[in-house]
N, CA, C and O atoms as CSV, one atom per row, in Angstrom:
chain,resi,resn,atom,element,x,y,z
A,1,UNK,N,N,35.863,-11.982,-15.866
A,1,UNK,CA,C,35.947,-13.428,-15.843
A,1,UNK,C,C,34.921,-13.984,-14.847
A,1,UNK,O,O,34.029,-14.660,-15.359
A,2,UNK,N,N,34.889,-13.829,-13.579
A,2,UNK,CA,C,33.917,-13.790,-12.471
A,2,UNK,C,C,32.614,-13.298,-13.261
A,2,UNK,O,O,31.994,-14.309,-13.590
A,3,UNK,N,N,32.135,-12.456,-13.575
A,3,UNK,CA,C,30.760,-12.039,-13.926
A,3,UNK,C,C,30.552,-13.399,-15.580
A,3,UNK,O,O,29.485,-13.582,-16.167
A,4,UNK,N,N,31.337,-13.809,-15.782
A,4,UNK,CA,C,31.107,-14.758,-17.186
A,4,UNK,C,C,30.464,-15.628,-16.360
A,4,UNK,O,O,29.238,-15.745,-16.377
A,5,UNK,N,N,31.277,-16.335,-15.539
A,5,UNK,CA,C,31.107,-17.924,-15.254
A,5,UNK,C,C,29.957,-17.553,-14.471
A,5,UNK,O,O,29.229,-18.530,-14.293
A,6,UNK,N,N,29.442,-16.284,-13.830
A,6,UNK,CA,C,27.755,-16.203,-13.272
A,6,UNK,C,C,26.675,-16.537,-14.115
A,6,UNK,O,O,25.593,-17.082,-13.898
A,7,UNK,N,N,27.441,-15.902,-15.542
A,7,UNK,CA,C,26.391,-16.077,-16.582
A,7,UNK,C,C,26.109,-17.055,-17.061
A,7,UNK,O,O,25.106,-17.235,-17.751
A,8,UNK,N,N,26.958,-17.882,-16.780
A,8,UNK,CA,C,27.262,-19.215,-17.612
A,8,UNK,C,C,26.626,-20.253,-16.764
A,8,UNK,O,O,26.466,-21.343,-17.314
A,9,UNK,N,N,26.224,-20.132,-15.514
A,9,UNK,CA,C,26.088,-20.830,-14.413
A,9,UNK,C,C,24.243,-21.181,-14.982
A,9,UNK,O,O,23.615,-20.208,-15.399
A,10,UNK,N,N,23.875,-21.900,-14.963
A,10,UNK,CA,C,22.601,-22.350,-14.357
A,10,UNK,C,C,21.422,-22.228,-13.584
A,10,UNK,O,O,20.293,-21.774,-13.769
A,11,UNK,N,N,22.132,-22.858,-12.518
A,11,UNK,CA,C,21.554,-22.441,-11.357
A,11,UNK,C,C,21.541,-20.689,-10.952
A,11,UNK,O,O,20.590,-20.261,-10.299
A,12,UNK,N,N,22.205,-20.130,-11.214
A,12,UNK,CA,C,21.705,-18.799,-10.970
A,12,UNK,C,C,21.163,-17.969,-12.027
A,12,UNK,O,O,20.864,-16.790,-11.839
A,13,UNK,N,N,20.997,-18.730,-13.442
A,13,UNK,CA,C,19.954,-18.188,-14.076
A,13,UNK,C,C,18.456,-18.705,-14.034
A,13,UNK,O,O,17.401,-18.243,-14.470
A,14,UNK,N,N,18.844,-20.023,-13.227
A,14,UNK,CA,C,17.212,-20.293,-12.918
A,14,UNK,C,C,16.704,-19.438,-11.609
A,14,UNK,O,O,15.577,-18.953,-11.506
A,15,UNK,N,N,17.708,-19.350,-10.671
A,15,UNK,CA,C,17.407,-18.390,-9.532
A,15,UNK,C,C,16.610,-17.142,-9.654
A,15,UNK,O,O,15.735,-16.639,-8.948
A,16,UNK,N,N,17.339,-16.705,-11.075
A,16,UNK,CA,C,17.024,-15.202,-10.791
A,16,UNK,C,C,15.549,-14.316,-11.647
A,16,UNK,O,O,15.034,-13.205,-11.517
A,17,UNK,N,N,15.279,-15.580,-12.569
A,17,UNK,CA,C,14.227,-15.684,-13.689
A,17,UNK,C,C,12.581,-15.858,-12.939
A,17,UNK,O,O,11.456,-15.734,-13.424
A,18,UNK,N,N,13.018,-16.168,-11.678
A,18,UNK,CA,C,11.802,-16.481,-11.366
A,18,UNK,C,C,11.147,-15.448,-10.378
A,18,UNK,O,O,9.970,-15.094,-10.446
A,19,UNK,N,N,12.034,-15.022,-9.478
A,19,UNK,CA,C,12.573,-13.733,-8.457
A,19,UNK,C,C,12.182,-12.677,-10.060
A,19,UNK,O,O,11.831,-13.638,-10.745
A,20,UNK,N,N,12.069,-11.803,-10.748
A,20,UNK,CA,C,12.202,-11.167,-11.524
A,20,UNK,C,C,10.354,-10.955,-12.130
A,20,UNK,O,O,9.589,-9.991,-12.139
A,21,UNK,N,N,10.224,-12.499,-12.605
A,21,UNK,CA,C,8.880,-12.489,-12.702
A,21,UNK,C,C,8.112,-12.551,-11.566
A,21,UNK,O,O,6.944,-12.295,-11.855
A,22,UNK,N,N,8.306,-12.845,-10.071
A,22,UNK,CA,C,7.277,-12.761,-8.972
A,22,UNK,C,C,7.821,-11.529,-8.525
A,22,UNK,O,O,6.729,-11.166,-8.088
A,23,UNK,N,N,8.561,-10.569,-8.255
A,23,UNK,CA,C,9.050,-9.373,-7.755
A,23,UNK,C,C,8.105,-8.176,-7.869
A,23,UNK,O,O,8.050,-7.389,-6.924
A,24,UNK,N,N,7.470,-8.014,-8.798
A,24,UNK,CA,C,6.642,-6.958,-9.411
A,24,UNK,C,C,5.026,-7.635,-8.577
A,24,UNK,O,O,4.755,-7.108,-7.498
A,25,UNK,N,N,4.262,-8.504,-8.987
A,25,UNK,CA,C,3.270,-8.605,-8.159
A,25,UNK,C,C,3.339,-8.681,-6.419
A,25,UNK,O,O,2.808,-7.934,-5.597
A,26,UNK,N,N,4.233,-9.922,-6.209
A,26,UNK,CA,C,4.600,-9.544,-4.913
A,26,UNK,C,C,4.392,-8.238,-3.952
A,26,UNK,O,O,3.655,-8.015,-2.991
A,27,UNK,N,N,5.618,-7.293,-4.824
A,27,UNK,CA,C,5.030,-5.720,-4.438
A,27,UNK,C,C,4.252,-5.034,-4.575
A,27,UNK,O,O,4.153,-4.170,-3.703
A,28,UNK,N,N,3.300,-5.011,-5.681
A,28,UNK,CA,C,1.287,-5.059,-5.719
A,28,UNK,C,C,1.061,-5.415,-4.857
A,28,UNK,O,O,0.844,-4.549,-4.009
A,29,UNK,N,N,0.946,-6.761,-4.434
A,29,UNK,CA,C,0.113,-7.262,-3.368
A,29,UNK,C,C,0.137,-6.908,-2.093
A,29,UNK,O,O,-0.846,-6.736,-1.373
A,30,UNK,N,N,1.550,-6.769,-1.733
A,30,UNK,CA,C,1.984,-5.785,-0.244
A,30,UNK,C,C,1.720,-4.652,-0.335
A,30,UNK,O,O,1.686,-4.135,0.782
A,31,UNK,N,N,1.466,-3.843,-1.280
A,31,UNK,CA,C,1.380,-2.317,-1.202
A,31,UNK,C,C,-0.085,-2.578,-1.351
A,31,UNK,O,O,-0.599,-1.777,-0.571
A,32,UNK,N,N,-0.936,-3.191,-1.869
A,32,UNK,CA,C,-2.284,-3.093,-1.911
A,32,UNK,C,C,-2.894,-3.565,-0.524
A,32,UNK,O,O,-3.889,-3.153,0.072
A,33,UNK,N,N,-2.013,-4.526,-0.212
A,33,UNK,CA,C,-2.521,-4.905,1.689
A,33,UNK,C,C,-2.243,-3.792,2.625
A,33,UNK,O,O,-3.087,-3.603,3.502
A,34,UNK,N,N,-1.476,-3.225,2.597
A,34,UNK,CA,C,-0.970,-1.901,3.341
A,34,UNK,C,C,-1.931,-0.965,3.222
A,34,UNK,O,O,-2.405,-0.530,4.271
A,35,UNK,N,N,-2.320,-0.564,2.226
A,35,UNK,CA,C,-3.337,0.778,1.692
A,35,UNK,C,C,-4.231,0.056,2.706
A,35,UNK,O,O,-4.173,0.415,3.881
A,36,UNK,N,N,-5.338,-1.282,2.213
A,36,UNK,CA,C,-6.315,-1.309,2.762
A,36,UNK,C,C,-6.718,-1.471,3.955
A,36,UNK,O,O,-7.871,-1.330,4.364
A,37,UNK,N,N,-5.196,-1.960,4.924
A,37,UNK,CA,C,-5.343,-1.567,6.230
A,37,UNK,C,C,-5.005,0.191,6.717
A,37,UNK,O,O,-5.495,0.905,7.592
A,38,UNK,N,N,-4.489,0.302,6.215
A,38,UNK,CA,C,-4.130,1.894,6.440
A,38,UNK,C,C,-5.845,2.877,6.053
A,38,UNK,O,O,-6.100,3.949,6.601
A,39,UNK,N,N,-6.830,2.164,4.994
A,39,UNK,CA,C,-7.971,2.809,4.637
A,39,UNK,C,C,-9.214,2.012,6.341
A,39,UNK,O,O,-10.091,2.585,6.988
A,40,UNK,N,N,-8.852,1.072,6.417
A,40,UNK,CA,C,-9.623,0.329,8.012
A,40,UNK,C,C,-9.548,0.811,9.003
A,40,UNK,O,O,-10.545,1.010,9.698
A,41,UNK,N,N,-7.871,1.268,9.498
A,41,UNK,CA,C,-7.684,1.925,10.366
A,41,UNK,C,C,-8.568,3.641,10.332
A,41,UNK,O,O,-9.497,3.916,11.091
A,42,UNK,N,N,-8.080,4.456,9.434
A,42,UNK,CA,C,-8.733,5.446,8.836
A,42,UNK,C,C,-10.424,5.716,9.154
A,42,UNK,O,O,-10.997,6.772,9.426
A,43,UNK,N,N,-10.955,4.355,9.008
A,43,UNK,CA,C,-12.264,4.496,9.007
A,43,UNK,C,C,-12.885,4.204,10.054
A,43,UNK,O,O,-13.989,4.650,10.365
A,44,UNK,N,N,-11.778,2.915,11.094
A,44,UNK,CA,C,-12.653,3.510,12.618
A,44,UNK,C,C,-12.414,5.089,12.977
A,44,UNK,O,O,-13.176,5.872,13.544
A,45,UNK,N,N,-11.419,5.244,12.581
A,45,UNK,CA,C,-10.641,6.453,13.505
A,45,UNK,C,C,-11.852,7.794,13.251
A,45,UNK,O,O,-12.524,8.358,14.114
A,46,UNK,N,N,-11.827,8.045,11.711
A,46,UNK,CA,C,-12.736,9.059,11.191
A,46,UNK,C,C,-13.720,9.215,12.025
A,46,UNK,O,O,-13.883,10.209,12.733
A,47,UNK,N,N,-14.676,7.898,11.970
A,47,UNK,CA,C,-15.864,7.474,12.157
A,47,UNK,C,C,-15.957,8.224,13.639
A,47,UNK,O,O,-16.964,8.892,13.876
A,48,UNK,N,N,-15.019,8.124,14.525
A,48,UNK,CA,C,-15.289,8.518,15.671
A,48,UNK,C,C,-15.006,10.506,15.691
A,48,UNK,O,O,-15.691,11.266,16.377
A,49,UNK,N,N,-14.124,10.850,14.981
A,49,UNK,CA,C,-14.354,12.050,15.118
A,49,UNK,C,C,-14.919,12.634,14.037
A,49,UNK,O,O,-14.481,13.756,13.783
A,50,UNK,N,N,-16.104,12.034,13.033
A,50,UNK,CA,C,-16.613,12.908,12.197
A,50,UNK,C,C,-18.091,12.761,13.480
A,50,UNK,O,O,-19.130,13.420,13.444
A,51,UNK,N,N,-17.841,12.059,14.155
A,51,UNK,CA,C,-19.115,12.418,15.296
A,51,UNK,C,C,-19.093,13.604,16.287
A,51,UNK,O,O,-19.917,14.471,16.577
A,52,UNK,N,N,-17.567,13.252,16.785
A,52,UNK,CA,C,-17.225,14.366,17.574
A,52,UNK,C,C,-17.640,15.694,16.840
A,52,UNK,O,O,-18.453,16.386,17.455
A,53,UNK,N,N,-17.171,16.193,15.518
A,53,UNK,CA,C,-17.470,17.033,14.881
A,53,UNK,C,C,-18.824,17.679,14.486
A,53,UNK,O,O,-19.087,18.880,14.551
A,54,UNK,N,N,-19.576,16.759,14.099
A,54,UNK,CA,C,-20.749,16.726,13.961
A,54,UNK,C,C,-21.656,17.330,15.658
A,54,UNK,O,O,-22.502,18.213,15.798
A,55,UNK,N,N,-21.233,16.719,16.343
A,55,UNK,CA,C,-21.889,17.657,17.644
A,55,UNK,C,C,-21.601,18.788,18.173
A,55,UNK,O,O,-22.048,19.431,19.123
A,56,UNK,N,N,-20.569,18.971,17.214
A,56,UNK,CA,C,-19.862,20.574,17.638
A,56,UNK,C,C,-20.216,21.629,16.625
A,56,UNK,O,O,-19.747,22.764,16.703
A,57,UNK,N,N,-21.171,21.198,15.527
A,57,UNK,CA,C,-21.786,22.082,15.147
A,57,UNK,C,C,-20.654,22.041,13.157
A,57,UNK,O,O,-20.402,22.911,12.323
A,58,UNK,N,N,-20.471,21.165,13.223
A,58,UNK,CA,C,-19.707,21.352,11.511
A,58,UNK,C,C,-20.620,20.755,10.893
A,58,UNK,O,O,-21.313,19.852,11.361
A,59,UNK,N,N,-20.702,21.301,9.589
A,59,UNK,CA,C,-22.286,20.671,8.700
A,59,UNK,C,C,-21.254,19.838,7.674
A,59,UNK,O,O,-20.056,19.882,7.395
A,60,UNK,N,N,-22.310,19.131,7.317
A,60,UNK,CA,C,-21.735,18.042,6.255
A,60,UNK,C,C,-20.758,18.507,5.195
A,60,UNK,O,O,-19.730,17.870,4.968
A,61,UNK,N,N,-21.145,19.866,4.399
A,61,UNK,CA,C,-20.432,20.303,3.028
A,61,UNK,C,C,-19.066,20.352,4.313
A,61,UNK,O,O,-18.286,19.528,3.835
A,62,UNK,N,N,-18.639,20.686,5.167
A,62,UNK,CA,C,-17.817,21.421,6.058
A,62,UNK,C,C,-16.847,19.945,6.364
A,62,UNK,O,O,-15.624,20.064,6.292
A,63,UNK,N,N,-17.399,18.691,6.674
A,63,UNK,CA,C,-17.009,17.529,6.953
A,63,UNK,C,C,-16.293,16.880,5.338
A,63,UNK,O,O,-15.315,16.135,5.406
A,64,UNK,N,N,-16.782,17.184,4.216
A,64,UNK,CA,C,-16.883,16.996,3.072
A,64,UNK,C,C,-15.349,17.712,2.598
A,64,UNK,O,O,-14.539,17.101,1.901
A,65,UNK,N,N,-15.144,19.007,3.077
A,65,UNK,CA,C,-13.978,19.296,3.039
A,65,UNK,C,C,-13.040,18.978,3.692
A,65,UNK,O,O,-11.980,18.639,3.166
A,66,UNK,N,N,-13.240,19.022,5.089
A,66,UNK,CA,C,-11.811,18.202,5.911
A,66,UNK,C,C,-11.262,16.784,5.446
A,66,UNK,O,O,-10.162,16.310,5.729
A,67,UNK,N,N,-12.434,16.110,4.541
A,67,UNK,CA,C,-12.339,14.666,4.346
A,67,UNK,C,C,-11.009,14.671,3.328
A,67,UNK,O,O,-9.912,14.116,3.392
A,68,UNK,N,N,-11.834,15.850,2.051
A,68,UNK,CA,C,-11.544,15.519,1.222
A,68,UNK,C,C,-9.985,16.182,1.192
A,68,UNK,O,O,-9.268,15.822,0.258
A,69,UNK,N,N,-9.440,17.133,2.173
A,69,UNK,CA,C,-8.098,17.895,2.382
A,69,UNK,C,C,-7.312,16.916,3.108
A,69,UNK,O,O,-6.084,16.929,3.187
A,70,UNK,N,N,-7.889,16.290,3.495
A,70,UNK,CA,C,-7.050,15.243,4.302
A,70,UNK,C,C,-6.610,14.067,3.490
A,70,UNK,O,O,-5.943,13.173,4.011
């Protein structure tokens, strides 16, 4: 009886129609902002120890693998 008169209600089928269609990009858009700070951070960070590395004698194919295992 309770779950009818939800259905029957209006206002919470306009509520929930719209929440439903923005829900899915919404969470694209946050998960795509996340990655590309998480790829920024990544790339000062690298940047400083693919130098360190590099003076310690690791050659590029060698850098090429840690990159790409990581």
């Amino acid at each position: 009886a309770d779950l009818e008169t939800l259905r029957l209600d209006p206002l919470v089928t306009a509520g929930w129609r719209p929440m439903v269609l923005l829900s899915p990009p919404v969470a694209v858009l946050v998960s795509a902002l996340g990655y590309l700070a998480y790829l920024l951070l990544l790339s000062r960070r690298s940047g400083r120890e693919m130098g360190t590395l590099r003076t310690t004698g690791v050659s590029r194919g060698q850098l090429m693998g840690l990159l790409t295992f990581e």
